[in-house]
N, C-alpha and C positions, 0 to 999 in steps of 0.2 A: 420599694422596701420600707417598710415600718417597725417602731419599736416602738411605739405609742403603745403602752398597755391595755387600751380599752380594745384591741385587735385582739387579743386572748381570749379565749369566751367567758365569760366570768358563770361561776355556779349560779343558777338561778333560785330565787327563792318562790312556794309555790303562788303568790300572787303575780309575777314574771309571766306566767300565762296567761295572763289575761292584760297584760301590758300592754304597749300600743298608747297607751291613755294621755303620757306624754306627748307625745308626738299630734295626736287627735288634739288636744286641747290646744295644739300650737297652730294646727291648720284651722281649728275653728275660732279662734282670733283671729287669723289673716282674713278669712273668708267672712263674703256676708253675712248676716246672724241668719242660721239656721237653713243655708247654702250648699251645707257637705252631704256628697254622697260616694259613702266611698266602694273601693271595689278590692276582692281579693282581700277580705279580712280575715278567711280561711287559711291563707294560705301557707303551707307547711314547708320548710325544706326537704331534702330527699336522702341527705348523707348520713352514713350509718359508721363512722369513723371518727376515733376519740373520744367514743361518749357522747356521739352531738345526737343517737338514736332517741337519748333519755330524755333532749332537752328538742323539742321540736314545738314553739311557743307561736300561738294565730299570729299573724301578720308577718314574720319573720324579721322583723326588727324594722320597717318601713309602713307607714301608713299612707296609703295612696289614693284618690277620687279625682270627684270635680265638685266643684262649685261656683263661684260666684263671687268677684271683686269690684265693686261697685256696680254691678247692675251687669258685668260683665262677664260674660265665659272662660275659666279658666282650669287649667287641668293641675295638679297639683300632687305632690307627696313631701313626705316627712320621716326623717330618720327618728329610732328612737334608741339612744346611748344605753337605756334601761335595758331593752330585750338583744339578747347575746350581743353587748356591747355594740349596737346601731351598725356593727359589723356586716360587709356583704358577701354574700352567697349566690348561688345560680340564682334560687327563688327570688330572694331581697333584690337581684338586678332585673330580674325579668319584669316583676312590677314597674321598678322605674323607667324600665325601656318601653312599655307598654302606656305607660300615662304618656311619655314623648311623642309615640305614634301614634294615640288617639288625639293628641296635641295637633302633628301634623294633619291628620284626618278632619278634624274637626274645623281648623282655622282658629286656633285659640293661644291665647301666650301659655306657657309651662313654669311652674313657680315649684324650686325644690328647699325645700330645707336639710342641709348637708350639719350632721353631730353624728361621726363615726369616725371607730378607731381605723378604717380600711378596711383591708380582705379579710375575709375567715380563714386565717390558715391549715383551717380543718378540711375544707373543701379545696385545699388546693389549686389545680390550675380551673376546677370549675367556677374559684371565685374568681380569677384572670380573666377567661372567656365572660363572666358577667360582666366585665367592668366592659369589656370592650363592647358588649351590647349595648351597653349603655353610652359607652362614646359614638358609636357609630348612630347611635338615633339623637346625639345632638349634632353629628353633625350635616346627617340629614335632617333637620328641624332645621338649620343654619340659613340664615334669610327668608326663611318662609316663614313662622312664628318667634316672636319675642320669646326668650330664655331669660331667667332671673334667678339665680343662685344665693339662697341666704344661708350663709356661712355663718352658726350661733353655737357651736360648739368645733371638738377636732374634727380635722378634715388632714389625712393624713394619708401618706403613700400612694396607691394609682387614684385615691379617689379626689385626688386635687385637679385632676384632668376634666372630667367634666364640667366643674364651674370654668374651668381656666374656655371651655368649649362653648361656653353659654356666653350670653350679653353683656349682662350685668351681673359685679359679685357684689352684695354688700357682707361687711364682717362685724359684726357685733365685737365688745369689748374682750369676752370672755374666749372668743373664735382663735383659734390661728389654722393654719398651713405649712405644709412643708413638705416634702419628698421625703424625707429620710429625720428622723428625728434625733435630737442632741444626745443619745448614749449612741449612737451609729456616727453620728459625725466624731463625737469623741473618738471613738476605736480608731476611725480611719484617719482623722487628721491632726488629733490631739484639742484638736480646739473646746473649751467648755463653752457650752449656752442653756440655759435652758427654753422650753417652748414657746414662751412671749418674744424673747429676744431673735432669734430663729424664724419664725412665722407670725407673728403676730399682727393685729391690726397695722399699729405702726407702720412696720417694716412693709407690708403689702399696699396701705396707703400713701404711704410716702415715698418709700425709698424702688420696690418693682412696681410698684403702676400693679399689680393684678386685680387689690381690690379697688373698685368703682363707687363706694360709699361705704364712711365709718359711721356706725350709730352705735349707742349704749348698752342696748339688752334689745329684747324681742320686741316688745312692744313698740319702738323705734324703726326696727327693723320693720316690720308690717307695713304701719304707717308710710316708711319710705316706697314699702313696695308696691303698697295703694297710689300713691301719690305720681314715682313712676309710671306704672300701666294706665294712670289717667291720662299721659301726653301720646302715648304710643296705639296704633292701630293693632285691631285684635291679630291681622295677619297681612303679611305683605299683600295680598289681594282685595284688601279694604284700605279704607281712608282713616286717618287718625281722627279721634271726636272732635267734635267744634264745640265749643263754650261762649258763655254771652260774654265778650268783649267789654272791660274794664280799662280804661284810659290809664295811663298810668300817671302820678306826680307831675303837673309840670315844673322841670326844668331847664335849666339854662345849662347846654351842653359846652358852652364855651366854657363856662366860668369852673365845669370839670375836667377839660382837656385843659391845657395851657397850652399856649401860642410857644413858646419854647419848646423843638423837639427832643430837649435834652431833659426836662422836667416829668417826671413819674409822676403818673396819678391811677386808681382805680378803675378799670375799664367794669366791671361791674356795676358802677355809679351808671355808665353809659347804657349796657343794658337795660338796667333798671327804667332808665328812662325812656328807653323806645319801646318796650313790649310790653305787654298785659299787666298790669297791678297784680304783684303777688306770683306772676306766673313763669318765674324763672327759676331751674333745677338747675344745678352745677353738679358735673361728671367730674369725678379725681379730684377733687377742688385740691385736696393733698400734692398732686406729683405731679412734677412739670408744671408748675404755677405759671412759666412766662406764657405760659397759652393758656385761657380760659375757651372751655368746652359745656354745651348743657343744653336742655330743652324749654323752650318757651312758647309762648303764643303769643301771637303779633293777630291784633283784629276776629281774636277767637281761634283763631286757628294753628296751630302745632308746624313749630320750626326749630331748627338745630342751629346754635349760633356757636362760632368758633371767634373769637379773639384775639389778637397777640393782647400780652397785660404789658401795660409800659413798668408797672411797681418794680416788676419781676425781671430782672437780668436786660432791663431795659424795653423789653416785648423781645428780644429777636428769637429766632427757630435755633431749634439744638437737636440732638438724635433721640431726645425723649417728647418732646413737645412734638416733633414730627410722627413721631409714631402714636403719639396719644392722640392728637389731630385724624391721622388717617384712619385709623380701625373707626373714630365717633361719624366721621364723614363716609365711611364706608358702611356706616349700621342703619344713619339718615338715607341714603339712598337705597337701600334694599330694599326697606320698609317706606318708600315714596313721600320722607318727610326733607323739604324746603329747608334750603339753606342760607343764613345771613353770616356773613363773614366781616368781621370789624378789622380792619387794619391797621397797625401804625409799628412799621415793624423796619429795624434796621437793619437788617440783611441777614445772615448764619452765623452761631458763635463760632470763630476764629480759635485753633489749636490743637495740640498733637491728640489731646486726650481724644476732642471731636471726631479726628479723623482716624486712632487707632479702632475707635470701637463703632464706626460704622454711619458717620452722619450722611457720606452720601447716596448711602442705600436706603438709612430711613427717612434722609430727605426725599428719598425720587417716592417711597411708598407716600405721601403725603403729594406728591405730584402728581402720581398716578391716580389715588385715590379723586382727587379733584378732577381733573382731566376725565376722567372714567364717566363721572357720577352725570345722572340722565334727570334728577331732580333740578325744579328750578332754582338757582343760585344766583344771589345779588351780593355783591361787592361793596362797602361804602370805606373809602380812603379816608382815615380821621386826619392824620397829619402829614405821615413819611410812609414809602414803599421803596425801598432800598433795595439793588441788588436779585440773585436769586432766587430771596423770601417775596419780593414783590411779585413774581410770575407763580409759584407754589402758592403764595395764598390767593386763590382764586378769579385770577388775573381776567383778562380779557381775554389776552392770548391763548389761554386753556378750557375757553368755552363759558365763563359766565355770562347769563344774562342779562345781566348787567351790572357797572362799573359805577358809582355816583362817587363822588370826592366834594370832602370842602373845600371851602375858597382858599384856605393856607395850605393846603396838603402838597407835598414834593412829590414829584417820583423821577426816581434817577438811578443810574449803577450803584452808585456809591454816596454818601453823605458831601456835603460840600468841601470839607476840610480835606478830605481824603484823596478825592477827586482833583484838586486844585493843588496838591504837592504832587501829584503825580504828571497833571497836561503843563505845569507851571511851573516842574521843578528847575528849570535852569534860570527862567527869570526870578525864581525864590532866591537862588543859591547867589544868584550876583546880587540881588538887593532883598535881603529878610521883610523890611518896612515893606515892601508892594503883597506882603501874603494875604494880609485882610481885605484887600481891595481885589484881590485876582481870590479870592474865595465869594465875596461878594457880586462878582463877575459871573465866575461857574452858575452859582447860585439865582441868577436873573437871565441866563442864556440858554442851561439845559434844566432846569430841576420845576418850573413852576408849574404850574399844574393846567395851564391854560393851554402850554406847548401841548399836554396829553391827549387834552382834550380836543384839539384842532387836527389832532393824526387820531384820533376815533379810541384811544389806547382809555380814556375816562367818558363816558355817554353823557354824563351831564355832570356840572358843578351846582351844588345845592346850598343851599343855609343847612350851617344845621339842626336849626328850630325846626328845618321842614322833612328833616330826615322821615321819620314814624311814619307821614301821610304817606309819602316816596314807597317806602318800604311796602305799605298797606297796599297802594295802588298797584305794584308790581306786582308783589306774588298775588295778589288777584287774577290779574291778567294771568298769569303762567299754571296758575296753580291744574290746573283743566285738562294742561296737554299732556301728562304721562299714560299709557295704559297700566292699572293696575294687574299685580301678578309677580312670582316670583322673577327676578335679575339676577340675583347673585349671590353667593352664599356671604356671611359675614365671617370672613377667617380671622384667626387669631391672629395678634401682631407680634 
C-alpha cells in the first residue's frame, strides 16, 4: 500500500504523449553514446476505467531496450514520473518483465531505473499481477545475470520489492523507499515522518543495509553503475573481465596494522595495499562498518574481499555484518568471482540485544554462505581469529583453500585475558599478582600461530611485505578449476 501521490494518475498535458523523453535521456547517459535500442515504444495500456481510456501515452510510463555499457551488453529500462506518474500497470510491467527475460536469454546483466509512485490504482489487481511478473523474472534472473537497481526518484509500495530482489540498489540523494508512506503510517501508528526520514538514502544506507551505494544525483549513479559492471561478468556462465594489472603503492603493512591486537587501524589502508591501484569498490561502506565488503582486482583479475575493520566495534561479527557478509559472499560465488577474506576479528558481539534479534541465525547464514561457496577462497590472518568468528570467516575448517597468517597472528577460543581467568581462575582468586604471568602463559602455550600452523589449521606463515605475491600465486593456481554456469540463485538476506 502506498500514498505517495505520484500513484494517482496525474491529468496529462498534451506533450505527456510524446513523453518517455525523460526517461530516454536517462538510459542514454548510462549507456554507451549512441548504444540504445529500445523496444516497445508503442506500447499502450489496455484499461478502460477512471478515465485512463482518454489518457493512453506511447511507452506507458517505462522506457525499455538494450544497449551497451562499456563495450558490454546490457538490457535495460527506465521509469518515467512524467507519464501517468512512472506508475505501473499490466503494460508498464510486462515491458519490464520482458527486458529481465531477454536479460536471462541473452547472458547479460539487467539495469533498471525505479522513479514511481507504485501501482496504478486504476488497474487494480492487474497492476498486482504485474508487479509480480516482474518479481518472478528477477527472481528467475537470480544468480544467472547481474541485477542493478538505481533507485533516483520514489520507489514506493510493491514496487520496493524488486530492487529489494535485484543485486545491487544504488539510491541517489533525491530517492527514498518505503512500503507504506508517512500519512499511512501516521493514521495507523500516530507517528509523524516525512518521506526522507522514513525511506531515505540515509535510512537504507545506514541504518537497513537495503541500499548497496549512496551517490548524489544521476550522473553519479551511472558512473557507479559503469564502474560496478566493469568488475562483474556479463553472466554466471562467463568469466569476469581481466584488466592490465597495476601494482598498487608500495607499503609497509606493519606500520598499518599495529602489533597491539587492541589498537584500531583502517583495514582499507590494507586493501589498498594488496590489490590493483585504484581498483577497489566498497559495498554498504555505510552499514555494518565492522566488516568491510567490496570488489577488487588482484593481478587484473576480479575478486571479492571481505574484511573484519578493526576502527569499527573492534572488527568483531554481529547479526548485521553477518548478514551483510553472507548475501556479498553469496553473489561472489554465483557469479564464479574469487575470494580474499582479511581477518583480525575477536570473536561475536556479546549481549541480550545480539541474541534477542537473531545473531545466531545470521551468524550460521554467513557460515553457511562460506562453507557452501565452490569459488576459490584464501584466507590471510592479520593478527587475532578468536572464537566462533575465527571458523565463520573462512577458516580452514570450512573449506578454504587456503589459510596464510602473519608471524604475530593468534588464533585461539578466546582472547588471552579471558581465557586465563577462566583455566586459572582459582590460582587468580588465591594470588591476584600471578594473572599477568598466567595470561602471559595461556598466550605462549595455546594462541601462537606456529601451534596452528604445525596441526595444518594455518598452511603457511608469511611476511606481510609478501602477502600480494602469495595472494597473486594462489588464485592463479585455483582460479581454473570451477566449471562455469549457473549454482545458485542469490536470495535476499
Amino acid at each position: 500500500m502506498s500514498d505517495v501521490p505520484a500513484a494517482d494518475v496525474p491529468a496529462l498535458d498534451p506533450a505527456a504523449l510524446k513523453a518517455g523523453d525523460g526517461a530516454r535521456a536517462r538510459l542514454e547517459r548510462l549507456l554507451d553514446t549512441g548504444s540504445f535500442v529500445e523496444l516497445g515504444s508503442r506500447r499502450r495500456h489496455r484499461a478502460s476505467s477512471f478515465g485512463l481510456e482518454r489518457r493512453r501515452p506511447d511507452s506507458d510510463g517505462v522506457v525499455a531496450g538494450t544497449g551497451r555499457i562499456g563495450g558490454q551488453p546490457v538490457n535495460v529500462y527506465a521509469q518515467d514520473r512524467k507519464v501517468l506518474g512512472g506508475s505501473l500497470g499490466e503494460a508498464h510491467a510486462d515491458k519490464i518483465a520482458r527486458a529481465i527475460d531477454k536479460a536471462i536469454k541473452g547472458g547479460v546483466p539487467v539495469v533498471g531505473i525505479n522513479d514511481s509512485g507504485g501501482a496504478r490504482i486504476q488497474e487494480g489487481v492487474a497492476a498486482l499481477d504485474g508487479y509480480g511478473s516482474v518479481f518472478s523474472g528477477n527472481v528467475a534472473a537470480s544468480g544467472r545475470v547481474p541485477q542493478l537497481a538505481l533507485i533516483l526518484g520514489p520507489c514506493a509500495g510493491g514496487a520496493v520489492y524488486s530492487p529489494a530482489l535485484m543485486d545491487f540498489v544504488v539510491m541517489s540523494d533525491e530517492a527514498y523507499m518505503f512500503l507504506t508512506g508517512p500519512r499511512v503510517v501516521k493514521s495507523v501508528t500516530g507517528e509523524e515522518i516525512d518521506s526522507r526520514g522514513l525511506g531515505g538514502p540515509e535510512v537504507h544506507g545506514r541504518s537497513s543495509g537495503v541500499a548497496h551505494f549512496l551517490v548524489q544525483d544521476d550522473d553519479e549513479a551511472f558512473e557507479l553503475a559503469r564502474r560496478l559492471l566493469d568488475f562483474l561478468p556479463p553472466s554466471a556462465s562467463q568469466r569476469p573481465p581481466s584488466r592490465t594489472p597495476v601494482p598498487p603503492p608500495e607499503v609497509d603493512l606493519t606500520e598499518i596494522v599495529p602489533s597491539d591486537g587492541r589498537q584500531p587501524y583502517d583495514v582499507r589502508e590494507v586493501i589498498n595495499g594488496l590489490v590493483d591501484a585504484g581498483d577497489f569498490l566498497e559495498v554498504q561502506e555505510h552499514w555494518a562498518q565492522n566488516l568491510v565488503i567490496g570488489f577488487a582486482r588482484i593481478d587484473g583479475e576480479t575478486v571479492g574481499v571481505v574484511a573484519n575493520q578493526a576502527k569499527w566495534l573492534a572488527g568483531v561479527l554481529d547479526l548485521t555484518a553477518s548478514e551483510k557478509g553472507a548475501r556479498f559472499v553469496r553473489f561472489c560465488d554465483a557469479f564464479g568471482i574469487p575470494l580474499v577474506v582479511l581477518v583480525d576479528v575477536p570473536g561475536f558481539l556479546p549481549g541480550s540485544s545480539q541474541e534477542y534479534n537473531g545473531v545466531i541465525r545470521k551468524g550460521a547464514k554467513l557460515l553457511h554462505a562460506f562453507t557452501s561457496a565452490t569459488v576459490p577462497r584464501v584466507t590471510v590472518v592479520m593478527r587475532k581469529a578468536f572464537g566462533g568468528a575465527y571458523i565463520v570467516m573462512n577458516s580452514r575448517s570450512i573449506g578454504a583453500d587456503a589459510v596464510l597468517a602473519w608471524p604475530n597472528a593468534e588464533l585461539a577460543v578466546m582472547g588471552a585475558e579471558g581465557a586465563a581467568d577462566v583455566i586459572f581462575r582459582k590460582q587468580i582468586q588465591a594470588d591476584p599478582g600471578r594473572r599477568d604471568d598466567l595470561i602471559d602463559s595461556y598466550r605462549s602455550e595455546a594462541m601462537q600461530v606456529d601451534l596452528a600452523a604445525r596441526r595444518g589449521s594455518v598452511d603457511e606463515i608469511i611476511d606481510p611485505a609478501d602477502t600480494r605475491r602469495a595472494l597473486v600465486t594462489l588464485l592463479g593456481s585455483l582460479r581454473g578449476g570451477r566449471e562455469l554456469g549457473h549454482v545458485h540463485d542469490n536470495l535476499p538476506q
